[in-house]
C-alpha positions in Angstrom: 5.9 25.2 -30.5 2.7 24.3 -28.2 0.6 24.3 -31.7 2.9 21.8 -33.0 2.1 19.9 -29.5 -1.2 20.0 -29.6 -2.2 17.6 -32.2 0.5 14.8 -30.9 -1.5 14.8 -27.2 -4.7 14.2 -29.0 -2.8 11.6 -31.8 -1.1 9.7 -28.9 -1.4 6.3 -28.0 0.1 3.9 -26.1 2.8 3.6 -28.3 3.6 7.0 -26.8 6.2 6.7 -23.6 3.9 9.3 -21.5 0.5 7.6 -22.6 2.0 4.1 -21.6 3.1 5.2 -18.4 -0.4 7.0 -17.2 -2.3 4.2 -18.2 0.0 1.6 -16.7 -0.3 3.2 -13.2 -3.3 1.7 -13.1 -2.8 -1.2 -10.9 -5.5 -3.2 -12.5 -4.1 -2.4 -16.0 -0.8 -3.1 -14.8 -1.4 -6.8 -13.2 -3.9 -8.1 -16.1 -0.8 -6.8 -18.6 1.9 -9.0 -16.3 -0.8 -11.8 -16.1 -0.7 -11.8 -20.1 2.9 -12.0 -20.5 3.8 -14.1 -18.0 0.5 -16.6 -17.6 2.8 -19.6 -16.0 3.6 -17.3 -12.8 -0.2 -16.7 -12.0 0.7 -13.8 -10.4 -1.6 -12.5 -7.5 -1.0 -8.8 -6.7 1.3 -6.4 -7.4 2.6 -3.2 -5.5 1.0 -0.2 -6.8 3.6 0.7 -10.4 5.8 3.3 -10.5 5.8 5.3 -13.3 9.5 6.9 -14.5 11.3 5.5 -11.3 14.9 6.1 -10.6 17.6 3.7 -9.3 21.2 4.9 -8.8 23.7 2.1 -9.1 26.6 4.2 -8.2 27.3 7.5 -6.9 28.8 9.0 -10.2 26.8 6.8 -12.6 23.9 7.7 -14.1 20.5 7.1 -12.8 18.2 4.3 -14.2 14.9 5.4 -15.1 12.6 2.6 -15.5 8.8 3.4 -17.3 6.8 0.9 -15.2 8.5 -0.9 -12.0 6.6 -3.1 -9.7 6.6 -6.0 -7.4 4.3 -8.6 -7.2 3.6 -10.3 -4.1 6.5 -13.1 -4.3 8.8 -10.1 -4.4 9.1 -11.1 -7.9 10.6 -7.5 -9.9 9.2 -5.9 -13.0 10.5 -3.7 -15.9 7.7 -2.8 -18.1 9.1 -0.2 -21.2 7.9 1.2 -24.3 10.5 1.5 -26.9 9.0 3.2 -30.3 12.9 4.5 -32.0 15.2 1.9 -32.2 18.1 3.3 -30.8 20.4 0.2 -31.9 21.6 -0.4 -28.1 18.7 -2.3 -27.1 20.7 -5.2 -25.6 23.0 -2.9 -23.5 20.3 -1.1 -22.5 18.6 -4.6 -21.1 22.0 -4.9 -19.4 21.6 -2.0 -17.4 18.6 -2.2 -16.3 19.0 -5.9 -15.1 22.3 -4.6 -12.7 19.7 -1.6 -11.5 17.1 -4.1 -10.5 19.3 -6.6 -9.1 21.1 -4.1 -6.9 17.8 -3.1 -5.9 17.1 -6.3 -4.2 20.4 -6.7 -2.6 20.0 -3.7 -0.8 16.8 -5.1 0.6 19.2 -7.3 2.7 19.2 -10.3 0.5 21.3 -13.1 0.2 22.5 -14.4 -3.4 20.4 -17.3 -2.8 17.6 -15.4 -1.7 17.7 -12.4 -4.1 14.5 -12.0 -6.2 13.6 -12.6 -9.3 13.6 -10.0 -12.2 12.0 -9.5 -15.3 12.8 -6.5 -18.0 10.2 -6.5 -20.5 10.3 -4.5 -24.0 7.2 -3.5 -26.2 9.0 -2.3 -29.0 7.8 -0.4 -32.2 10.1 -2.1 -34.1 12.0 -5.8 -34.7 14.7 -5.4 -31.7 17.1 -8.3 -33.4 15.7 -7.8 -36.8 15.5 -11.7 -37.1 11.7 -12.1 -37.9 10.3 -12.9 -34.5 7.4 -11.8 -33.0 9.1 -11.8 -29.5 11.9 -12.8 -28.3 13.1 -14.2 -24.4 16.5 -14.2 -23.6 18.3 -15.8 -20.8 22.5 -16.7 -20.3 23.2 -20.0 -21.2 26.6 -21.8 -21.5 28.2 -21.1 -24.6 30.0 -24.5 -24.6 26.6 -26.1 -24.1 24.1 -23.8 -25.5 20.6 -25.5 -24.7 22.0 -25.5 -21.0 20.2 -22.1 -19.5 22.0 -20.3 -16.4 19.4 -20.4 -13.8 20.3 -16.5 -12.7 16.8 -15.2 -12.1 16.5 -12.9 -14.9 14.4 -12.7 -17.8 14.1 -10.8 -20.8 10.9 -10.5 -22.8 11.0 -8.4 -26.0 7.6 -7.9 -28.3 7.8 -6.7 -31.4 4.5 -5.2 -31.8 4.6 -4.8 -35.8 5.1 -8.2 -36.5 1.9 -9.7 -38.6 2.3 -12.8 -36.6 0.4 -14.7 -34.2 3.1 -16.9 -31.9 1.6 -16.0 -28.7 -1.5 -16.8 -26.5 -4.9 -15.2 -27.3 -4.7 -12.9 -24.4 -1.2 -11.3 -25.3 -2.3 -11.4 -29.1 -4.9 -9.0 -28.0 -2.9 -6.8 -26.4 -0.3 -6.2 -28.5 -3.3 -5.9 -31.2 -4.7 -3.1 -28.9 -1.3 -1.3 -28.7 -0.3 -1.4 -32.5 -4.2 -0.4 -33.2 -5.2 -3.4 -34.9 -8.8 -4.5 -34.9 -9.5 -6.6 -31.5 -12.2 -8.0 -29.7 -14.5 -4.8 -28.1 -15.5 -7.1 -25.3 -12.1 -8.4 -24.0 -12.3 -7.1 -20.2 -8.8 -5.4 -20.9 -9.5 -4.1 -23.9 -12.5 -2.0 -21.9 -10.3 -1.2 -19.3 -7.8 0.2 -21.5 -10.0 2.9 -23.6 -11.4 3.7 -20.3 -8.0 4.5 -18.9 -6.5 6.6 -22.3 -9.9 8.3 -22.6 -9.3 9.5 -18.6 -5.5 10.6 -19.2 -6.3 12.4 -22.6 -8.9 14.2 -20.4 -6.6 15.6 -17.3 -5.8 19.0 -17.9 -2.9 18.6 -15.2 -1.5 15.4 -17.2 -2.3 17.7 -20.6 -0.5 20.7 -19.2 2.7 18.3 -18.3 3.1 16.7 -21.6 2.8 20.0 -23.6 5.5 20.8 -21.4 7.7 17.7 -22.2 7.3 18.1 -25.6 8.2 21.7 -26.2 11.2 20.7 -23.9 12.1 17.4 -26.3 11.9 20.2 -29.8 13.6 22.4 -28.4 16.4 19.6 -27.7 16.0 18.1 -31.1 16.9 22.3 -32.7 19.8 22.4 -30.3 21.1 18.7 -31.4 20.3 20.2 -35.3 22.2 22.6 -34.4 24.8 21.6 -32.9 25.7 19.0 -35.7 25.3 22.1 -38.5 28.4 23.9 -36.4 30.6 20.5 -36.0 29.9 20.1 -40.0 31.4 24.1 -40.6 34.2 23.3 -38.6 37.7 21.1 -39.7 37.1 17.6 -40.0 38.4 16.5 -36.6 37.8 19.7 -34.6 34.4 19.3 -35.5 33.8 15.6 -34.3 35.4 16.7 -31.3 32.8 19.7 -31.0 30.2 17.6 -31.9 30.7 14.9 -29.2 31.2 17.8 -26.9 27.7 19.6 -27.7 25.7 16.6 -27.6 26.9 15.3 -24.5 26.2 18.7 -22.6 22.3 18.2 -24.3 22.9 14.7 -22.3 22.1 12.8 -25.4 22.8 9.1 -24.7 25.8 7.7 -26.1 24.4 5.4 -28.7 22.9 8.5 -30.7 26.1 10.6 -30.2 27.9 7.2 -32.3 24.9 7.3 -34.4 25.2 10.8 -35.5 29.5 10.4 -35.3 29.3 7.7 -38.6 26.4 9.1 -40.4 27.4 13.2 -40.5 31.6 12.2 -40.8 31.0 8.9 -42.3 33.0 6.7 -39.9 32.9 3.2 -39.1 31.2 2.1 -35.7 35.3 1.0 -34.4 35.9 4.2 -35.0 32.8 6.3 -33.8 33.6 4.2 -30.6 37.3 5.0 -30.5 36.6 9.1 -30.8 33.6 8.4 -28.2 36.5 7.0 -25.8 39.1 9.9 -26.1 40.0 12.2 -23.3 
């Protein structure tokens, strides 16, 4: 298994989750990447970004793991992630880790009026509505009145990085050029800063040593979830839904691929993939 991981440390790229999240510790990196998105907040400084942090929202619910979160100096919050499968729960996701950042500055002691701002932002390897966009920004709005936007604090900014189009400013154009490895300007100060930083984390032995590890760790999961579907296929029809719901949850497989896997190896309709997902 650690032959089969050599070759995707040195073939990884930003599009990778771990490669994303070294290079966008750098607080530099970080800020000129925020500055590009979100131009019209000309943000200052940010806190330094933590990489894979974890907010609980409730005692028995499970953790939120964020791939960048930072602050900037307006107390403003931001969820940077790199999404390359398309796991077709992309909006629930969002969901999630809105309620995690939001609780996140109640605790700090803030009022409702008071409570910070917070943006969850998506580079994804893939059209995340499949309508054509090259990114998309979502707010609430009133359904009754649809070009009325709820004025809630939150943002949503998803980029779909494969999209041949150019909707966005120069800057951002450049960086998502530089992240789906399309040819870009050599000069562009981020551009620089970004080689410099990959070329660094492909050359840390310690960071090497820790993602040979994760990805031995993620094959082995992916022969145990082969597995464990080839036993529910062996077994009756309904036993082996049952077994197979059972198997991949103690793999803690999130529950959009357990429904996934539920309607394409039994051929069952997303109702009922959720109603067998739902059973005691």
């Amino acid at each position: 298994m650690a032959y089969h991981a050599r070759p995707k440390w040195e073939n990884a790229d930003l599009t990778d989750d771990y490669i994303f999240n070294r290079v966008m510790t750098d607080p530099d990196i970080c800020l000129e990447v925020l500055r590009r998105i979100l131009p019209h907040l000309h943000i200052k400084e940010i806190e330094f970004p933590n990489a894979q942090q974890e907010i609980t929202i409730a005692p028995d619910a499970h953790a939120v793991r964020f791939d960048i979160y930072t602050t900037d100096e307006n107390g403003n919050h931001y969820d940077v992630e790199m999404q390359v499968v398309d796991e077709h729960n992309i909006a629930k996701r969002i969901r999630y880790y809105q309620t995690a950042s939001t609780i996140e500055s109640y605790e700090k002691g803030n009022t409702y009026n008071h409570v910070d701002d917070s943006y969850v932002i998506f580079f994804c390897n893939f059209d995340p509505f499949g309508l054509g966009l090259q990114y998309y920004t979502l707010h609430k709005h009133i359904d009754n009145v649809p070009e009325e936007i709820v004025d809630d604090g939150q943002t949503d900014i998803l980029f779909n990085i494969t999209s041949p189009k150019h909707n966005v400013n120069p800057k951002m154009q450049t960086l998502l050029d530089v992240i789906a490895k399309r040819k870009v300007d050599e000069h562009d100060e981020l551009v620089v800063k970004l080689k410099k930083r990959i070329a660094y984390v492909k050359h840390n032995r310690k960071w090497r040593a820790e993602y040979m590890r994760l990805s031995i760790y993620e094959m082995d999961q992916q022969r145990r979830l082969e597995e464990a579907i080839k036993e529910g296929r062996e077994e009756g029809r309904e036993k082996g839904i049952k077994r197979l719901i059972s198997s991949l949850r103690d793999l803690d497989i999130e529950q959009g691929i357990i429904k996934q896997e539920l309607k394409k190896q039994y051929d069952l309709t997303d109702k009922q993939a959720t109603e067998y997902l739902e059973r005691k």
